[in-house]
N, CA, C and O atoms as a printed pandas DataFrame, in Angstrom:
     atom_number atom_name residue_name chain_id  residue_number  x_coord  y_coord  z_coord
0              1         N          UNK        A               1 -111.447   -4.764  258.608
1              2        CA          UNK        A               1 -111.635   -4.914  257.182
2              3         C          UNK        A               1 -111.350   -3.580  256.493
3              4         O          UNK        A               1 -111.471   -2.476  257.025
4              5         N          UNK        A               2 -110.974   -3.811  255.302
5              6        CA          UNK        A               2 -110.692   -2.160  253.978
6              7         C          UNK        A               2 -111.539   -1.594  253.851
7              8         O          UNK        A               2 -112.607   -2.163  253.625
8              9         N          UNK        A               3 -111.475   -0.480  253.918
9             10        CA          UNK        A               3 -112.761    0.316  253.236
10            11         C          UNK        A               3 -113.212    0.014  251.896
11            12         O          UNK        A               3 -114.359    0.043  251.449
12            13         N          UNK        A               4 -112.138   -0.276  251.338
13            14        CA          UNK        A               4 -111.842   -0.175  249.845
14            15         C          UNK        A               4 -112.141    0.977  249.391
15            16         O          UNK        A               4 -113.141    1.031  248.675
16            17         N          UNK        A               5 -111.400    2.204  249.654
17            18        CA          UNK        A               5 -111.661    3.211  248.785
18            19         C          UNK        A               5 -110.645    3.644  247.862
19            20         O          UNK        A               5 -110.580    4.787  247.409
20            21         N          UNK        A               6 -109.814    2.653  247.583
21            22        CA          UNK        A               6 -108.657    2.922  246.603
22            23         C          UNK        A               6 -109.023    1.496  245.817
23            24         O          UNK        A               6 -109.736    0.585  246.240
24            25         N          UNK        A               7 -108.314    1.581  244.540
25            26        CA          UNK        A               7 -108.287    0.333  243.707
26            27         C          UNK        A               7 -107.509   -0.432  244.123
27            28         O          UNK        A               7 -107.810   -1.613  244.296
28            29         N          UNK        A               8 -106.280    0.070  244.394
29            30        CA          UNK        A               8 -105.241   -1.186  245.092
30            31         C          UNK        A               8 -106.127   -1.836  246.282
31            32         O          UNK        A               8 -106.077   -3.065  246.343
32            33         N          UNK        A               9 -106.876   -1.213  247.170
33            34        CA          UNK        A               9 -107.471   -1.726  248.401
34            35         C          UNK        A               9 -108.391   -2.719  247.990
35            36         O          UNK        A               9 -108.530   -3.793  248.575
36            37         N          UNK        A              10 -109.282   -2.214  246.565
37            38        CA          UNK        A              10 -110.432   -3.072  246.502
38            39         C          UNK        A              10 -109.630   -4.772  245.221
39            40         O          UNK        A              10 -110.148   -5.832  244.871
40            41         N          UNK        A              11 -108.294   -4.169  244.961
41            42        CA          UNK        A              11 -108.299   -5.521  244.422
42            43         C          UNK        A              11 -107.193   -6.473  245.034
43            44         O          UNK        A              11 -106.772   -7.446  244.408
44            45         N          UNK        A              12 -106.640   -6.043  246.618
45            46        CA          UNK        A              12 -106.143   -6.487  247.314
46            47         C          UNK        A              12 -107.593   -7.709  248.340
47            48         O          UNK        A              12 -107.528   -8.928  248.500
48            49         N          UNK        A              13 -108.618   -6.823  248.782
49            50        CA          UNK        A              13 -109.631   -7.689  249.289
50            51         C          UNK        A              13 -110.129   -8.378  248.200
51            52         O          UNK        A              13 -110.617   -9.440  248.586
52            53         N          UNK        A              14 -110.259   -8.159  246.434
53            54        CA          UNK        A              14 -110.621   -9.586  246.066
54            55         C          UNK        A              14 -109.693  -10.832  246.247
55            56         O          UNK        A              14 -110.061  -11.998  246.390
56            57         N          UNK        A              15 -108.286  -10.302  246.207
57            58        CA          UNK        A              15 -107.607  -10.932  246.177
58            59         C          UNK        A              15 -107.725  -12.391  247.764
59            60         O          UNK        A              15 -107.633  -13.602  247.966
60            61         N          UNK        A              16 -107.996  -11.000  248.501
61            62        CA          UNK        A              16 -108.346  -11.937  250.114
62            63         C          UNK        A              16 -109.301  -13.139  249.917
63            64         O          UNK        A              16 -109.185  -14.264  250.402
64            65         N          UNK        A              17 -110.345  -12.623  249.039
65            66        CA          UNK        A              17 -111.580  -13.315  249.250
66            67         C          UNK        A              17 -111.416  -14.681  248.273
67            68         O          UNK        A              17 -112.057  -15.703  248.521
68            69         N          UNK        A              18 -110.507  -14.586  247.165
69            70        CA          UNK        A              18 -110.406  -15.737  246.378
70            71         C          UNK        A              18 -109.583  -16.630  246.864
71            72         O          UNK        A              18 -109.522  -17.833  246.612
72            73         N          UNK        A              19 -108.709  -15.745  247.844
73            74        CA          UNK        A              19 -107.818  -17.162  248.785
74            75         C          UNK        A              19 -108.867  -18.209  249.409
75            76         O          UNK        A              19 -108.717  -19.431  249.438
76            77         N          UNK        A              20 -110.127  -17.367  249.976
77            78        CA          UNK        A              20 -110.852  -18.745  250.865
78            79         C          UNK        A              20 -111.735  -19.541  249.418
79            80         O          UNK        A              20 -111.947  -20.731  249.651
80            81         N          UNK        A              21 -112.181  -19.135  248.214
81            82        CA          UNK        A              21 -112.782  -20.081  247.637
82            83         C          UNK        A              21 -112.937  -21.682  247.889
83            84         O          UNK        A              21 -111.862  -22.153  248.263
84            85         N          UNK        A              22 -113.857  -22.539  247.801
85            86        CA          UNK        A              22 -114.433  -23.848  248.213
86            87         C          UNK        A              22 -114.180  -23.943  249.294
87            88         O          UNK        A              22 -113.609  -25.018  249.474
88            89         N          UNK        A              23 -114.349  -23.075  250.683
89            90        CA          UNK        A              23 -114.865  -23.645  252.073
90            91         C          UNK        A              23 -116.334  -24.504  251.913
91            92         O          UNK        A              23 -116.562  -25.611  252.401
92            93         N          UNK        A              24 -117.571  -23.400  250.816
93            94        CA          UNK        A              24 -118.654  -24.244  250.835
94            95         C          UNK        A              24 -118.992  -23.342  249.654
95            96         O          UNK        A              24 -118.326  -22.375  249.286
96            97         N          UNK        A              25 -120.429  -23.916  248.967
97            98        CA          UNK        A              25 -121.477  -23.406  248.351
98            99         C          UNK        A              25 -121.259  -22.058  248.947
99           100         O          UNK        A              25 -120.483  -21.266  248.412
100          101         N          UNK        A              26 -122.150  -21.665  250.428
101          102        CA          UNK        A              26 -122.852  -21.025  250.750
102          103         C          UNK        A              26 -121.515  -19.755  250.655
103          104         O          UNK        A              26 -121.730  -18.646  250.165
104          105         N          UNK        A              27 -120.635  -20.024  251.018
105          106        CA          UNK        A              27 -119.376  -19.118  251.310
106          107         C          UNK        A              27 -118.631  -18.727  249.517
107          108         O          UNK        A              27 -117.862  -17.862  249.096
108          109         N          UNK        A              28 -119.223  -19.659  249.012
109          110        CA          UNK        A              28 -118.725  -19.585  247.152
110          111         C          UNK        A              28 -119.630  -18.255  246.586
111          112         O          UNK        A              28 -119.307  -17.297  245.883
112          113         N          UNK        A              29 -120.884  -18.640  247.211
113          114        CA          UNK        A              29 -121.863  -17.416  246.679
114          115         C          UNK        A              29 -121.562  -15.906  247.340
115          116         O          UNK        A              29 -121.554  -14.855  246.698
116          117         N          UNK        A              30 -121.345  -16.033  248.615
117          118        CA          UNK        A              30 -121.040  -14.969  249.664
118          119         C          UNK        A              30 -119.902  -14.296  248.234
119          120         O          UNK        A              30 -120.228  -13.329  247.545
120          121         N          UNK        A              31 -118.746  -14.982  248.080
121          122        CA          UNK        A              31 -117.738  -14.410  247.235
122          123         C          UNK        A              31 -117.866  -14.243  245.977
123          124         O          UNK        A              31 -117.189  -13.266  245.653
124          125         N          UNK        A              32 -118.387  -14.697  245.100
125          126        CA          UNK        A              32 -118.837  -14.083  243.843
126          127         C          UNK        A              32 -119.735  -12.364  244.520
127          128         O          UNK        A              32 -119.051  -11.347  244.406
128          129         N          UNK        A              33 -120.895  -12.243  245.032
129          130        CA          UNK        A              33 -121.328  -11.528  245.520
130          131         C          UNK        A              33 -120.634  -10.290  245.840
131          132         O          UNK        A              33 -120.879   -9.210  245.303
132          133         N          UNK        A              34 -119.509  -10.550  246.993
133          134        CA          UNK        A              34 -118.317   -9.650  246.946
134          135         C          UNK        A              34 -117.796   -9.152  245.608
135          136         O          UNK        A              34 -117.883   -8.017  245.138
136          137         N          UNK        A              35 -117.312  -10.095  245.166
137          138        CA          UNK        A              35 -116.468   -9.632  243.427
138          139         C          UNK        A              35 -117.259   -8.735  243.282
139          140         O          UNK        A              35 -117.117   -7.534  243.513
140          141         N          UNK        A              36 -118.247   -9.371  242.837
141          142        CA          UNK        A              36 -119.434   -8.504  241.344
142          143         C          UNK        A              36 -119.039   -6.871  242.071
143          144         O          UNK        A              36 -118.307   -5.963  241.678
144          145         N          UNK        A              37 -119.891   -7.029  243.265
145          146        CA          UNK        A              37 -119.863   -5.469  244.152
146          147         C          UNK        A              37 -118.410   -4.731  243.879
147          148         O          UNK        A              37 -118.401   -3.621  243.348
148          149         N          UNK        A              38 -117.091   -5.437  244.292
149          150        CA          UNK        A              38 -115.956   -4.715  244.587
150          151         C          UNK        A              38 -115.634   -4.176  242.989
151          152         O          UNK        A              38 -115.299   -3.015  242.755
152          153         N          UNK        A              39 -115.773   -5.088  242.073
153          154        CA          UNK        A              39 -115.697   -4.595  240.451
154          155         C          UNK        A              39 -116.539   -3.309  240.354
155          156         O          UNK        A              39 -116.188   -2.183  240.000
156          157         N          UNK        A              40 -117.648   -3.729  240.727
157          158        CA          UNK        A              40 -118.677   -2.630  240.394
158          159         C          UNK        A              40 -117.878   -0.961  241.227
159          160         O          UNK        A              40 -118.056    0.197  240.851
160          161         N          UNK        A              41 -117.493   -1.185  241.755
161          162        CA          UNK        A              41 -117.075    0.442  242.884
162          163         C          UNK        A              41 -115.628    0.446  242.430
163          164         O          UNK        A              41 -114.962    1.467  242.601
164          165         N          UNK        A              42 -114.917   -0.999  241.668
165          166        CA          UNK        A              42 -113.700   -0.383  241.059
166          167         C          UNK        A              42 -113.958    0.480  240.158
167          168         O          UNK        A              42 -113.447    1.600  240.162
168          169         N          UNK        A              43 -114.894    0.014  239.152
169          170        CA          UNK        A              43 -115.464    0.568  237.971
170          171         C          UNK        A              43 -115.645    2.186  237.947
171          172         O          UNK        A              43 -115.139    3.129  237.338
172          173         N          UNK        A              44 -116.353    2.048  238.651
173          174        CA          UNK        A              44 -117.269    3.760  239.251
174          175         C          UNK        A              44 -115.918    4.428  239.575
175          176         O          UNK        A              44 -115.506    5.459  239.043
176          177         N          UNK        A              45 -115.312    3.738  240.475
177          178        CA          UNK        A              45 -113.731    4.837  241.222
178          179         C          UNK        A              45 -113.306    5.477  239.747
179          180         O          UNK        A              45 -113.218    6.656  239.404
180          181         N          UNK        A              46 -113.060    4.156  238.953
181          182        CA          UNK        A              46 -112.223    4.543  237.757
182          183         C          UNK        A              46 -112.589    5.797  236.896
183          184         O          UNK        A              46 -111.935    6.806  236.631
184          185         N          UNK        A              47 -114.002    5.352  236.505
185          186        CA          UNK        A              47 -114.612    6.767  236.235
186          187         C          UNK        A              47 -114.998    7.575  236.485
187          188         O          UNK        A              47 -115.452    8.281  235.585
188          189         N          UNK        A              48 -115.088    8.065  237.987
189          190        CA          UNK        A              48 -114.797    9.436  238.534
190          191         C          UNK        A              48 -116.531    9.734  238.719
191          192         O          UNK        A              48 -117.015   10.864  238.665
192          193         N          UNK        A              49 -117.414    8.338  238.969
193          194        CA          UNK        A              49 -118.917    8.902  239.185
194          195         C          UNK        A              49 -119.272    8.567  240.589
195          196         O          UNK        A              49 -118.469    8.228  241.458
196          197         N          UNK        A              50 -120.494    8.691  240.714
197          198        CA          UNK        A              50 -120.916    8.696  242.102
198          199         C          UNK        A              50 -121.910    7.620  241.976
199          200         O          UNK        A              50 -122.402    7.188  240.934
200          201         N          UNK        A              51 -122.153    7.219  243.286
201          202        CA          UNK        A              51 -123.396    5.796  243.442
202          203         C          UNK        A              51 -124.629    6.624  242.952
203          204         O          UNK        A              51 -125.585    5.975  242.528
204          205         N          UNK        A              52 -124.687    7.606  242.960
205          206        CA          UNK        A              52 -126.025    8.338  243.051
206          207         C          UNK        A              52 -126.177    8.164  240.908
207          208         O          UNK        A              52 -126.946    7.374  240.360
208          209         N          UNK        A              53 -125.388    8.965  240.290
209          210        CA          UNK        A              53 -125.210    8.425  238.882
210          211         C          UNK        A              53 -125.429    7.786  238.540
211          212         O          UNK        A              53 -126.374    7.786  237.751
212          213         N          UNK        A              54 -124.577    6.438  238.915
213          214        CA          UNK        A              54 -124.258    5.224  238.554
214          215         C          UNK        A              54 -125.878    4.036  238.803
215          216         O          UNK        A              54 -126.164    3.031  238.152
216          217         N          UNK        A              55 -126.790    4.798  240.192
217          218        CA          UNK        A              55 -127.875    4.403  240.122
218          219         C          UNK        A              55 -128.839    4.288  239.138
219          220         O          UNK        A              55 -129.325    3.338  238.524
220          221         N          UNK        A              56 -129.045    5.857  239.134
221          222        CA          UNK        A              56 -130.027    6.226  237.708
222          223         C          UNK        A              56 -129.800    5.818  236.416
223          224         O          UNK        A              56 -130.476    6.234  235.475
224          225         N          UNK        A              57 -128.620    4.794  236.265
225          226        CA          UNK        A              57 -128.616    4.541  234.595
226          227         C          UNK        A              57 -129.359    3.114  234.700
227          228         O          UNK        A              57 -129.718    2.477  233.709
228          229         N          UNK        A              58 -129.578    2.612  236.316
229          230        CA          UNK        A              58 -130.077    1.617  236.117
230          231         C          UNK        A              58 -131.687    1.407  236.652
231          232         O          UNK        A              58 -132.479    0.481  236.479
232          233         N          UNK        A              59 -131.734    1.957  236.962
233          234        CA          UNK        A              59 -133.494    2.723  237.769
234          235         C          UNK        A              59 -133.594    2.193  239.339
235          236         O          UNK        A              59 -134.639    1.883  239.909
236          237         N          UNK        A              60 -131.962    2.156  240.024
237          238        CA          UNK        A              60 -132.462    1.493  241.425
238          239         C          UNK        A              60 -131.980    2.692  242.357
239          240         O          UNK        A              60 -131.263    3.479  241.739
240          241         N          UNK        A              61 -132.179    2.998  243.587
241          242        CA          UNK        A              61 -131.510    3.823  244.345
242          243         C          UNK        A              61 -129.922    3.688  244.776
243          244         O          UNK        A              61 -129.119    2.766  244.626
244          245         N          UNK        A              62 -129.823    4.830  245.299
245          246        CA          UNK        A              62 -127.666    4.891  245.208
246          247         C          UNK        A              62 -128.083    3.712  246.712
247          248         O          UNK        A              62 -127.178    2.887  246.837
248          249         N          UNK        A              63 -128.777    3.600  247.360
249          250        CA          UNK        A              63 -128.259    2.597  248.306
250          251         C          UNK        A              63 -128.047    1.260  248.117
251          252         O          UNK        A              63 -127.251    0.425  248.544
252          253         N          UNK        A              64 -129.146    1.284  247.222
253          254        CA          UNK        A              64 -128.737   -0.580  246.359
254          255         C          UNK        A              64 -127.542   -0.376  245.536
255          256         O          UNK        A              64 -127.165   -1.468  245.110
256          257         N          UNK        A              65 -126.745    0.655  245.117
257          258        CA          UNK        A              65 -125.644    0.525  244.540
258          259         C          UNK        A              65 -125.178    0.343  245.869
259          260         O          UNK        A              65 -124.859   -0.799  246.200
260          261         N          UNK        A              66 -125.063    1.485  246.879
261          262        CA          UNK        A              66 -123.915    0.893  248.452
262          263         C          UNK        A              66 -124.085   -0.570  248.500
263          264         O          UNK        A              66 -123.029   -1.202  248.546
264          265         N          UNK        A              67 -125.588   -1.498  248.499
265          266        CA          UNK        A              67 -125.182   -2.381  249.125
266          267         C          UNK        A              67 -124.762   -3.727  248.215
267          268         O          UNK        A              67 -124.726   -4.894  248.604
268          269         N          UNK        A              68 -124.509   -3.289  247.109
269          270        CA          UNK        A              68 -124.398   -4.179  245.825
270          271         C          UNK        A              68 -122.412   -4.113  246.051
271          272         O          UNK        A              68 -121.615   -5.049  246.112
272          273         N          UNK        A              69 -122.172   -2.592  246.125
273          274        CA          UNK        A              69 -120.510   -2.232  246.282
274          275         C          UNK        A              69 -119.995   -2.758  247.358
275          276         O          UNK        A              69 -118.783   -2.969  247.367
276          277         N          UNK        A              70 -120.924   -3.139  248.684
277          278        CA          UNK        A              70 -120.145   -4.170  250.120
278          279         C          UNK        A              70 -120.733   -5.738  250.625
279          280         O          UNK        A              70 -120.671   -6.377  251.676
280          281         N          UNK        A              71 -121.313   -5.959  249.302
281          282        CA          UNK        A              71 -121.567   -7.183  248.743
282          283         C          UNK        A              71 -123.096   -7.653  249.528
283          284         O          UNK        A              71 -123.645   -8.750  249.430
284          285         N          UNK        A              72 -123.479   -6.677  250.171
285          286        CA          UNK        A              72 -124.537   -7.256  250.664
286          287         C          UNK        A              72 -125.316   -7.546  250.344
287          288         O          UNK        A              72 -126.147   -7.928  251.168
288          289         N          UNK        A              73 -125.751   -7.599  248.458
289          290        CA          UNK        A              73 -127.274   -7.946  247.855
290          291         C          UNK        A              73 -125.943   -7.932  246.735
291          292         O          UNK        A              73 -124.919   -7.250  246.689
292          293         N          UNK        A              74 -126.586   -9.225  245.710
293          294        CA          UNK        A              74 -126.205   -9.674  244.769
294          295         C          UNK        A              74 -126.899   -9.086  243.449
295          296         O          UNK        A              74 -128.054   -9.293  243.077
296          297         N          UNK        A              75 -125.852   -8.253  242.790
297          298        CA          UNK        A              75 -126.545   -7.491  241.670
298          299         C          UNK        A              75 -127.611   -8.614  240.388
299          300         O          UNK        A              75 -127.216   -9.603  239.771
300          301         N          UNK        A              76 -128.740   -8.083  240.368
301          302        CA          UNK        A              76 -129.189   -9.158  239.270
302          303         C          UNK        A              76 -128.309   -9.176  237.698
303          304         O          UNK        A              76 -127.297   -8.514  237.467
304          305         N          UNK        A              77 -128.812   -9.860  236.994
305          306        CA          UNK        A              77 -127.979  -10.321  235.203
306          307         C          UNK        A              77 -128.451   -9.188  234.588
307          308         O          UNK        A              77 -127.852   -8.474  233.784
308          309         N          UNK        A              78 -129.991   -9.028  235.185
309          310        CA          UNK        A              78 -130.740   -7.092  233.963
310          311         C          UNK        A              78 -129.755   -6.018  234.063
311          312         O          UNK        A              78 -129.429   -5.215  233.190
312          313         N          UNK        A              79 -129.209   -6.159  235.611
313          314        CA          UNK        A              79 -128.785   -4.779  235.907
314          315         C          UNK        A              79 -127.033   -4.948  235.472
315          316         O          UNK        A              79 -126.356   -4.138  234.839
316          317         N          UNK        A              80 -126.632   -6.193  236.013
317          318        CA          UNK        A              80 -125.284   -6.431  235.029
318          319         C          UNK        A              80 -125.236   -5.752  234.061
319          320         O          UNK        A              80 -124.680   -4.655  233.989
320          321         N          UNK        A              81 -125.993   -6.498  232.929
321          322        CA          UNK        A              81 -126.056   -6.071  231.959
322          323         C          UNK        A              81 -125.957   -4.920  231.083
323          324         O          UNK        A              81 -125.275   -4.775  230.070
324          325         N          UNK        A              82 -126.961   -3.932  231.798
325          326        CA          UNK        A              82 -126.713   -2.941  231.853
326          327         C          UNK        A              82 -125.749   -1.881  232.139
327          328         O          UNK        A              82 -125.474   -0.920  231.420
328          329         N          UNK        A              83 -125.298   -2.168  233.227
329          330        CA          UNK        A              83 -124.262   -2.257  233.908
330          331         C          UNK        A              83 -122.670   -2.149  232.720
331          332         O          UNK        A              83 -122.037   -1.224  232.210
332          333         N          UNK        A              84 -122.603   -3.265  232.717
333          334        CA          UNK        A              84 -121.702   -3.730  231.471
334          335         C          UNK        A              84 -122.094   -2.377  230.011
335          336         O          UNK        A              84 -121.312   -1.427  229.966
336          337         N          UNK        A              85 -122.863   -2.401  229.318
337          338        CA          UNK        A              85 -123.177   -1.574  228.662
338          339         C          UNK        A              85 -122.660   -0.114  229.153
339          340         O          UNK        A              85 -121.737    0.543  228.671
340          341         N          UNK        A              86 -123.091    0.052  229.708
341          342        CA          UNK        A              86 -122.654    1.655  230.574
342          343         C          UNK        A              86 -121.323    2.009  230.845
343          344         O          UNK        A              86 -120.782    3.105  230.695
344          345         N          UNK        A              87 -120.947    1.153  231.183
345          346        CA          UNK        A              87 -119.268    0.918  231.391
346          347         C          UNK        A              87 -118.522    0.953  230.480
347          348         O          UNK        A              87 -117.513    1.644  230.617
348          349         N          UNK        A              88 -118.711    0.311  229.364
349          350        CA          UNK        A              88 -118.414    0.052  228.092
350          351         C          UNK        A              88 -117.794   -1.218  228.364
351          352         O          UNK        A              88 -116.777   -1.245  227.671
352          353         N          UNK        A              89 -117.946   -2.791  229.339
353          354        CA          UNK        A              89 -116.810   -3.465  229.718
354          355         C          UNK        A              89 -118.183   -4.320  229.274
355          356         O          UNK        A              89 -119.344   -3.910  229.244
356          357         N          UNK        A              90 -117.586   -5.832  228.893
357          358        CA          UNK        A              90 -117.928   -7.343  228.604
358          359         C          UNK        A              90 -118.407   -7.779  229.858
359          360         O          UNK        A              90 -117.835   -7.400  230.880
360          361         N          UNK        A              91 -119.818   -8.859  229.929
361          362        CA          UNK        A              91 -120.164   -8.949  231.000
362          363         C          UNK        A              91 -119.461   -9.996  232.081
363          364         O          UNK        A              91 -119.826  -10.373  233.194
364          365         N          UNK        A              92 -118.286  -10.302  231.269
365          366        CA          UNK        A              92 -117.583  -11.064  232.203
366          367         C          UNK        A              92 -116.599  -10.403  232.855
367          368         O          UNK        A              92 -115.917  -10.956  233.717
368          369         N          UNK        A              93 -116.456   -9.266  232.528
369          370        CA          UNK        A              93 -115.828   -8.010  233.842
370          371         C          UNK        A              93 -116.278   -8.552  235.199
371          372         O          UNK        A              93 -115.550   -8.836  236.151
372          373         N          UNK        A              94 -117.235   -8.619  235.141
373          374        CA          UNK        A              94 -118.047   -8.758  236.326
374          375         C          UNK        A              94 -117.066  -10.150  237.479
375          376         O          UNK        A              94 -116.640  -10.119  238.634
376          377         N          UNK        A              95 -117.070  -11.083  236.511
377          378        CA          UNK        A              95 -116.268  -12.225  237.256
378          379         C          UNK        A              95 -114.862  -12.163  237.050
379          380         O          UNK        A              95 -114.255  -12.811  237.903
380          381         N          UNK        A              96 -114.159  -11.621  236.232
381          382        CA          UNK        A              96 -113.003  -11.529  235.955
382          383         C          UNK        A              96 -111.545  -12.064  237.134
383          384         O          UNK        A              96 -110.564  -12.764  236.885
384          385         N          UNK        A              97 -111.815  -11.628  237.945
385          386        CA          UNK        A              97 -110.930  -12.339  239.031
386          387         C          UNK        A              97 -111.075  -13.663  239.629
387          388         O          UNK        A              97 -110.166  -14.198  240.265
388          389         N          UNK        A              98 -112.396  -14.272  239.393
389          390        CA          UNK        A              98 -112.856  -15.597  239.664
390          391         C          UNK        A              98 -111.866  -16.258  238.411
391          392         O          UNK        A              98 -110.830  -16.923  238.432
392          393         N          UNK        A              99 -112.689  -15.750  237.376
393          394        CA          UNK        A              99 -111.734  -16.515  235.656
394          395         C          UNK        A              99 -110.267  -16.230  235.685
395          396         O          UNK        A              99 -109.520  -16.954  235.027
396          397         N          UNK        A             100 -109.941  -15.555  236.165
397          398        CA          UNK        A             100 -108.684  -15.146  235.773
398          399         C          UNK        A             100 -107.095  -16.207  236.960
399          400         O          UNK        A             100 -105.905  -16.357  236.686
400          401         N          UNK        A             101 -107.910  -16.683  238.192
401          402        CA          UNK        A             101 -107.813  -16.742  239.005
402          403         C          UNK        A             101 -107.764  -18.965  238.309
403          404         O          UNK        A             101 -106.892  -19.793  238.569
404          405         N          UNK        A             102 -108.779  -19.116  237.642
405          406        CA          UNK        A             102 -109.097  -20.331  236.738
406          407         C          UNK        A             102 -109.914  -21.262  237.968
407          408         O          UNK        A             102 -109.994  -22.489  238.030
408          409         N          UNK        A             103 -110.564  -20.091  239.043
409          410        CA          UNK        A             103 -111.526  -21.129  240.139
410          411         C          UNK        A             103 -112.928  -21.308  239.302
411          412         O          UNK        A             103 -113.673  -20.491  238.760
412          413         N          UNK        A             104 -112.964  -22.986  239.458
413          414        CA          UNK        A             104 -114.021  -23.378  239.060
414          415         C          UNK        A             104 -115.388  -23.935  240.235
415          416         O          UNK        A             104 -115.070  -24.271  241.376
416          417         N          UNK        A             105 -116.370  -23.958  239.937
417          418        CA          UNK        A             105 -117.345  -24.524  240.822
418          419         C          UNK        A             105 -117.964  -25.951  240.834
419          420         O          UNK        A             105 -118.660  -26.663  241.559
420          421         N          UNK        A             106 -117.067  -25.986  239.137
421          422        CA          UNK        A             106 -117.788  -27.906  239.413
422          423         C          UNK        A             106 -116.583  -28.384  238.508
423          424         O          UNK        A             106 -116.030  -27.729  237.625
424          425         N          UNK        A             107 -116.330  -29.523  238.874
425          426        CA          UNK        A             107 -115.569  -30.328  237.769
426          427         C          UNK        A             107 -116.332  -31.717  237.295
427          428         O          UNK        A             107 -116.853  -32.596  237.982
428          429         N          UNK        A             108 -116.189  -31.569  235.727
429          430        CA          UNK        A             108 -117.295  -32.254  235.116
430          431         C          UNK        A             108 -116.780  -33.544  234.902
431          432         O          UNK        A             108 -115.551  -33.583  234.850
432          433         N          UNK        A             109 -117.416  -34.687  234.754
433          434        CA          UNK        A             109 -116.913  -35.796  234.701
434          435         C          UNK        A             109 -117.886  -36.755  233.840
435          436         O          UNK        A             109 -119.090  -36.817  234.092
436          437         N          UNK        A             110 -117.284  -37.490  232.818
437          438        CA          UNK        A             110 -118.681  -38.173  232.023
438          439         C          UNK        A             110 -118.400  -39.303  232.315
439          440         O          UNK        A             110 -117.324  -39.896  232.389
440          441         N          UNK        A             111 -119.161  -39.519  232.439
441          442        CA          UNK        A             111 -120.010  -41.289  233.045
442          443         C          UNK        A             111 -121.364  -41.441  231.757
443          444         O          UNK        A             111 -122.030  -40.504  231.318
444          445         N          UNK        A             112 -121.441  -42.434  231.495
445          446        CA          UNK        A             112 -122.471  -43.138  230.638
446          447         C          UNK        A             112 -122.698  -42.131  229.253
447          448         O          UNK        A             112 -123.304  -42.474  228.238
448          449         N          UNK        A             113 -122.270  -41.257  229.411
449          450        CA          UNK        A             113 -122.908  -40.010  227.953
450          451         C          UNK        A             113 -123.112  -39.026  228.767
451          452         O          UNK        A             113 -123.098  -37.974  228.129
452          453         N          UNK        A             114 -123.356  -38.810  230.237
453          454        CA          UNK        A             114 -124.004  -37.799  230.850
454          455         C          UNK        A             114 -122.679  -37.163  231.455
455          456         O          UNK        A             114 -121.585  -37.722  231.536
456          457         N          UNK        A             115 -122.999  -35.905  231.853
457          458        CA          UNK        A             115 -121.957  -35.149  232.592
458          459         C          UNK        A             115 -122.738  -35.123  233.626
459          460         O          UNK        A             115 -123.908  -34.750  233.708
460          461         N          UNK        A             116 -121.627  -35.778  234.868
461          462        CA          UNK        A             116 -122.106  -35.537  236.132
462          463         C          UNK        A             116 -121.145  -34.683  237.013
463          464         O          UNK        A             116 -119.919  -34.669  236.902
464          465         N          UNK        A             117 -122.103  -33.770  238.158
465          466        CA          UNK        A             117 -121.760  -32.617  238.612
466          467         C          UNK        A             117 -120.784  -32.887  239.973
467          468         O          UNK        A             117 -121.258  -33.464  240.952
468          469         N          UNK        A             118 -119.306  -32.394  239.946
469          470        CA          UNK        A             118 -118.619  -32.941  241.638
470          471         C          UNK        A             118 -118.975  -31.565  242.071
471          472         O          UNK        A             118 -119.326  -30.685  241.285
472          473         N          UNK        A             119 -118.856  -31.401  243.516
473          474        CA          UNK        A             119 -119.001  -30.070  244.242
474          475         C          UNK        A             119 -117.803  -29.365  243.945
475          476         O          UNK        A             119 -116.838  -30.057  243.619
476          477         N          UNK        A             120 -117.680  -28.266  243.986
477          478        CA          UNK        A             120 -116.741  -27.278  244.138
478          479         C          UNK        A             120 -114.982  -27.499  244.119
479          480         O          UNK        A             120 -114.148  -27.506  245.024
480          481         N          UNK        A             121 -114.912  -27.623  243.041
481          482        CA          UNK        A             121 -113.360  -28.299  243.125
482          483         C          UNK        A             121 -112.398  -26.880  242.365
483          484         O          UNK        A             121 -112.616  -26.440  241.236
484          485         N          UNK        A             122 -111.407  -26.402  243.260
485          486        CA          UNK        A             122 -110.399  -25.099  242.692
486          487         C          UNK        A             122 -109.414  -26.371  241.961
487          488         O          UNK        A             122 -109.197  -27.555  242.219
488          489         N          UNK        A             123 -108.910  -25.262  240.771
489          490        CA          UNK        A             123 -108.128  -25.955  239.391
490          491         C          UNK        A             123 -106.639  -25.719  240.369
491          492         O          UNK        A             123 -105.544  -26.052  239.915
């Protein structure tokens, strides 16, 4: 696997990771998870800071940034948020290669007045 310590590297492995989208749920979440992280350490590369920085604007330690940047813990929406703010980027930075990409997680379908939910269907 990449280190990802270049931008081309880290948006070559999103690129990897949106090829497998809808194997499952469990593997859908695994990859959002990835994104958020690989955005997040594109972000930081771009601006020339360190996990240790980039921690303290949000009150967690630089290791929950490491393990947020190799997807191993899923950043919460507070710290997004924040996140986003700090950056100066929209909080849909965050998914941007999912959207951009036009993978969806449900396709909606109305029956009776109600929208009912199919599993995981790519556009």
């Amino acid at each position: 696997m990449k280190k990802n310590n270049t931008i081309e590297e880290i948006n070559i492995s999103i690129n990897n990771l949106l090829e497998e989208w809808n194997i499952s749920r469990e593997h859908n979440d695994k990859i959002v998870t990835y994104v958020i992280g690989l955005q997040l350490k594109k972000i930081r590369l771009v601006n020339k800071m360190t996990q240790t920085r980039v921690s303290k604007t949000i009150n967690v330690s630089f290791q929950q940034i490491q393990k947020y940047e190799k997807g191993q813990n899923l950043c919460s929406a507070i710290n997004l948020l924040a996140l986003s703010e700090y950056f100066n980027v929209t909080f849909d930075y965050w998914v941007k290669p999912i959207i951009m990409k036009d993978l969806t997680l449900l396709s909606k379908r109305r029956e009776n007045g109600f929208i009912q939910r199919q599993d995981f269907v790519a556009r």
